[in-house]
N, C-alpha and C positions, 0 to 999 in steps of 0.2 A: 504494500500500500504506500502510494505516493505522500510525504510531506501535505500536500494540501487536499487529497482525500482526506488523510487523519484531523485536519484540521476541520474540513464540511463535514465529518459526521462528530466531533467534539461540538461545534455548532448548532447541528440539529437535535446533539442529545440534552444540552444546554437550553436551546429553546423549547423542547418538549417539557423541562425539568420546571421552566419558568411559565407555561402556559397549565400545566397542570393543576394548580391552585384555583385558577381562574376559572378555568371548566369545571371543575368542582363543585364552586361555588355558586356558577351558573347553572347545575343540575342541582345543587340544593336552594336555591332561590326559592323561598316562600312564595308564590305570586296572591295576588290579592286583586278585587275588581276595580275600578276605577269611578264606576259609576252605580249605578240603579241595580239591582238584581232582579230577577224577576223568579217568585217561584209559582207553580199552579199547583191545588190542589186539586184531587180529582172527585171531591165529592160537595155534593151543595151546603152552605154554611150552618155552621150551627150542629154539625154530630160532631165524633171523638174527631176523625182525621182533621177536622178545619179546626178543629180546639187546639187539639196539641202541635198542628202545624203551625199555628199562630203561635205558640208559644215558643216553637221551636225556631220561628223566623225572627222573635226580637232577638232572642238571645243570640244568634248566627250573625243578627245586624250586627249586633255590638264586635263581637268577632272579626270582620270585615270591614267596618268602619262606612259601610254604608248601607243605602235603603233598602230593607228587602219587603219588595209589593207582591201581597200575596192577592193571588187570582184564580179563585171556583173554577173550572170545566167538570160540569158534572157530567155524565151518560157515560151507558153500559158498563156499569159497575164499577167504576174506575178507571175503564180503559179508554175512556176521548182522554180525562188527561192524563194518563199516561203516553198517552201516545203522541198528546203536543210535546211533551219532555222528547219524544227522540228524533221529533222532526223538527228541533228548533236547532239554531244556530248553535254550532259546540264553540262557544266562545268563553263560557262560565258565566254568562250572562241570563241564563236561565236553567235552575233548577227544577225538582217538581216529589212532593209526598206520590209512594205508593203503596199499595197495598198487595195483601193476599189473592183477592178478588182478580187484579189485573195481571198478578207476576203469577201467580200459580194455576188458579182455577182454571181462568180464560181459557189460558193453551193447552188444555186438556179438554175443551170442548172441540164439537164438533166443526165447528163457523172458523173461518182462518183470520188469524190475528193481525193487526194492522204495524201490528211493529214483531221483532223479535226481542226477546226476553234478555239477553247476552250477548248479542251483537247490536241491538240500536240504542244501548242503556248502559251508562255507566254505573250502577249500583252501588254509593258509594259507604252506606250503613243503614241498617235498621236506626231509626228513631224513638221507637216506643214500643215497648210491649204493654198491652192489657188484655185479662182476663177474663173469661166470659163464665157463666152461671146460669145454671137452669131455674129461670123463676116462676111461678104459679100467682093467680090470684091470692092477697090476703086472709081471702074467706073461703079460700079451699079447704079440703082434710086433707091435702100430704103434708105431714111433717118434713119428708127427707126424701133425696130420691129414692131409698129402698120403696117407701110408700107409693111412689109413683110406679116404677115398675109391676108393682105387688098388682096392681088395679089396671095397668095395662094390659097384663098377662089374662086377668078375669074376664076383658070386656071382649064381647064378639066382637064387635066392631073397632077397628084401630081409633087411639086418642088424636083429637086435633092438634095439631102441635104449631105454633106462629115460626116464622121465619123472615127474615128479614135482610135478606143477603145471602149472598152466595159462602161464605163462612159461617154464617145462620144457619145455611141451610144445609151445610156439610157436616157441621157439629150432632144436627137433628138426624141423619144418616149414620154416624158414625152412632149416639146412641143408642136407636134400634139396633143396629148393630153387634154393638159390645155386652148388651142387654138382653135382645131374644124378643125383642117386641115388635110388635106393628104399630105407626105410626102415619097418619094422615098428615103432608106436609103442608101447612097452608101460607101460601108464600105473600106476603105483601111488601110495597116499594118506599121503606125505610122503617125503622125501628120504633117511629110516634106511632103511626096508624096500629103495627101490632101491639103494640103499651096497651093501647087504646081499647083496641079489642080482645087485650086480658084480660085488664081491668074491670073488663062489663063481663066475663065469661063466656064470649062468644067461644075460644080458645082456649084448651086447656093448661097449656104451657106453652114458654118457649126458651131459647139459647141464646141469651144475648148480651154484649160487652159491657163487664159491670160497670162501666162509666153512664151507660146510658139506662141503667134502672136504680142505680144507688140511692139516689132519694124517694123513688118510688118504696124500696126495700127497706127506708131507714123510719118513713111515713109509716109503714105497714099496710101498706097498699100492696104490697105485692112481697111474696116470702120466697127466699131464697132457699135452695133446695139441695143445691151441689154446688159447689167453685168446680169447673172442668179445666183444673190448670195443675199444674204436679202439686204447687202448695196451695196453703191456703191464702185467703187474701187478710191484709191487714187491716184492712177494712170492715169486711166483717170476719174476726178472728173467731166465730162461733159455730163458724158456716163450714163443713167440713168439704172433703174434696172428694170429688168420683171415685176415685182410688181410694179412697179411705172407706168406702160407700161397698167396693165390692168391684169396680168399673175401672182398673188401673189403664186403659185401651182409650180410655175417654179425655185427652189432654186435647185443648182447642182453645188453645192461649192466638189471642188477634195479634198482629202488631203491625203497624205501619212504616215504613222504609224514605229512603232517599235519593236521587240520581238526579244523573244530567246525561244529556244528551252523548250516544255510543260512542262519536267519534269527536269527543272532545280531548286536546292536547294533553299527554300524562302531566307536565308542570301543575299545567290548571287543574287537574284532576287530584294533584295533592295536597295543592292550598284547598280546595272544597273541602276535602275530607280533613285534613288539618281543622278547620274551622268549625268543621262541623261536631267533629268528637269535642273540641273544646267546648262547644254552646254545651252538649249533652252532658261533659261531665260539670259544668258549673252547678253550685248547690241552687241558686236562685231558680234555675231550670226545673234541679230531682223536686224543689217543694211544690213547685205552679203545678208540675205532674202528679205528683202524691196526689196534693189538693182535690185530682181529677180522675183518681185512682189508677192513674199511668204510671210504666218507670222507666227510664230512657233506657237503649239498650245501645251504644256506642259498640261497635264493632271496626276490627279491618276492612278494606276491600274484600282482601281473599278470604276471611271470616264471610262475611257476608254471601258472600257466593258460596260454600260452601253451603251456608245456612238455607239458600234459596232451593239449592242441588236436594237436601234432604226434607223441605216442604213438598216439591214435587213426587219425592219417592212415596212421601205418606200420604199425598190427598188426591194424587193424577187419577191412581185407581179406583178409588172411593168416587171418583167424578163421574167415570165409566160407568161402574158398578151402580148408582145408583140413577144413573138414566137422566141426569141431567144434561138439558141443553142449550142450555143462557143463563147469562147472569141476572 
């Protein structure tokens, strides 16, 4: 090797030695938006997902240091807005809440899905978990779910059961099920109308996110019968769990998630989720969810997917199986 080869590759090794810092630092760059965020929820305002997305987007603002405008797309079960999340600009300039409904259920019906689950979606954590609970009228005779079983099993006729969603109405499948019963599933389009017609006993139960009967159950309007979640809930610590009941089969814990659109930049992709785990783990965040009986459930990317991977193993076939075809 010639004198001033040695010297051009002392050079290049030098300038590689001196550039490497830099690139580093350029791959660990925090990025952060500049402007406005936009997220969409995908259901109409006023149930769990617009609650805890709201709550979930101050505290993300503060994180980011600027505005995040939260905006409804309600229809088919979650899936209009999930599916604006994967046909929007991958800039990080728009986020979007999803749910069960859109990421699990959907694509194991029969109808083709307007987006793909892993390729148009960056998933970048769960937000929240809560809990759902088999509740009955107040002025029913079950005590417990044993007591319900016991009196479904006697009647010719299958019990009316409310539903209210596509995870409503998979948890209500999953209980005949694990149980040996027949079940009439009576499906209506959000969780007030079937309250409403528990309440009156048109309905003899249903399955639904203890956020959204908790004051019903705390009034004594309506009694709480099982938590179908592995524990119990802290809320009502009296309220035993399906597995504790006889029904260890019967977990149907909700939770609602987070992404951005499939083919947004990985930098961008790590400040979201940077930001995002931070809003989830702030205490100010765990209390407005407690308050709401939610609990934030902060995950990795590949957590996350993984978590997605084994929703679909437990509820694709149960979709099949029990002959549903929409949400």
């Amino acid at each position: 090797m010639t004198e001033s080869c040695r010297i051009r590759r002392r050079s290049l090794v030098i300038a590689a030695a001196l550039a490497a810092p830099a690139l580093a630092r350029a791959q660990e760059a925090v990025w952060k938006p500049d402007r406005t965020v936009r997220m969409f929820v995908p259901f109409a305002p006023g149930g769990p997902s617009d609650t805890f997305g709201r709550i979930f987007a101050d505290a993300f603002s503060q994180q980011i240091g600027q505005t995040v405008a939260v905006e409804n797309r309600a229809g088919g079960g979650g899936v209009v807005g999930v599916d604006a999340v994967a046909k929007s600009r991958p800039d990080g300039l728009t986020i979007g809440i999803t749910g069960a409904s859109a990421l699990v259920v959907a694509p194991a019906l029969p109808q083709p899905m307007p987006f793909r689950v892993f390729e148009d979606l960056a998933n970048l954590t769960p937000v929240v978990r809560v809990r759902q609970c088999v509740v009955v009228s107040g002025r029913a005779r079950y005590r417990n779910l044993t007591d319900f079983i016991a009196d479904a099993k006697a009647q010719r006729e299958p019990l009316p059961i409310a539903s209210s969603g596509a995870t409503s109405a998979l948890a209500t499948a999953l209980l005949a099920q694990e149980a040996g019963i027949q079940l009439t599933d009576v499906r209506y389009r959000g969780a007030a109308p079937a309250l409403t017609d528990l309440l009156a006993q048109r309905v003899v139960a249903t399955i639904v996110d203890l956020p959204v009967a908790l004051g019903h159950i705390r009034s004594g309007d309506l009694r709480a019968l099982a938590i179908t979640s592995r524990t119990r809930a802290p809320e009502l610590p009296e309220v035993q769990t399906a597995s504790e009941q006889g029904l260890p089969g019967l977990a149907t814990d909700n939770w609602y998630g987070l992404a951005a659109p499939g083919q947004t930049p990985e930098n961008i992709l790590r400040g979201l989720h940077a930001a995002s785990v931070a809003a989830l783990r702030s205490p100010q965040l765990a209390a407005a969810f407690a308050q709401r009986a939610g609990e934030p459930l902060p995950m990795t990317r590949e957590e996350f997917v993984a978590f997605l991977r084994a929703e679909e193993r437990k509820w694709a076939p149960l979709v099949k199986a029990s002959g549903m075809d929409s949400l």
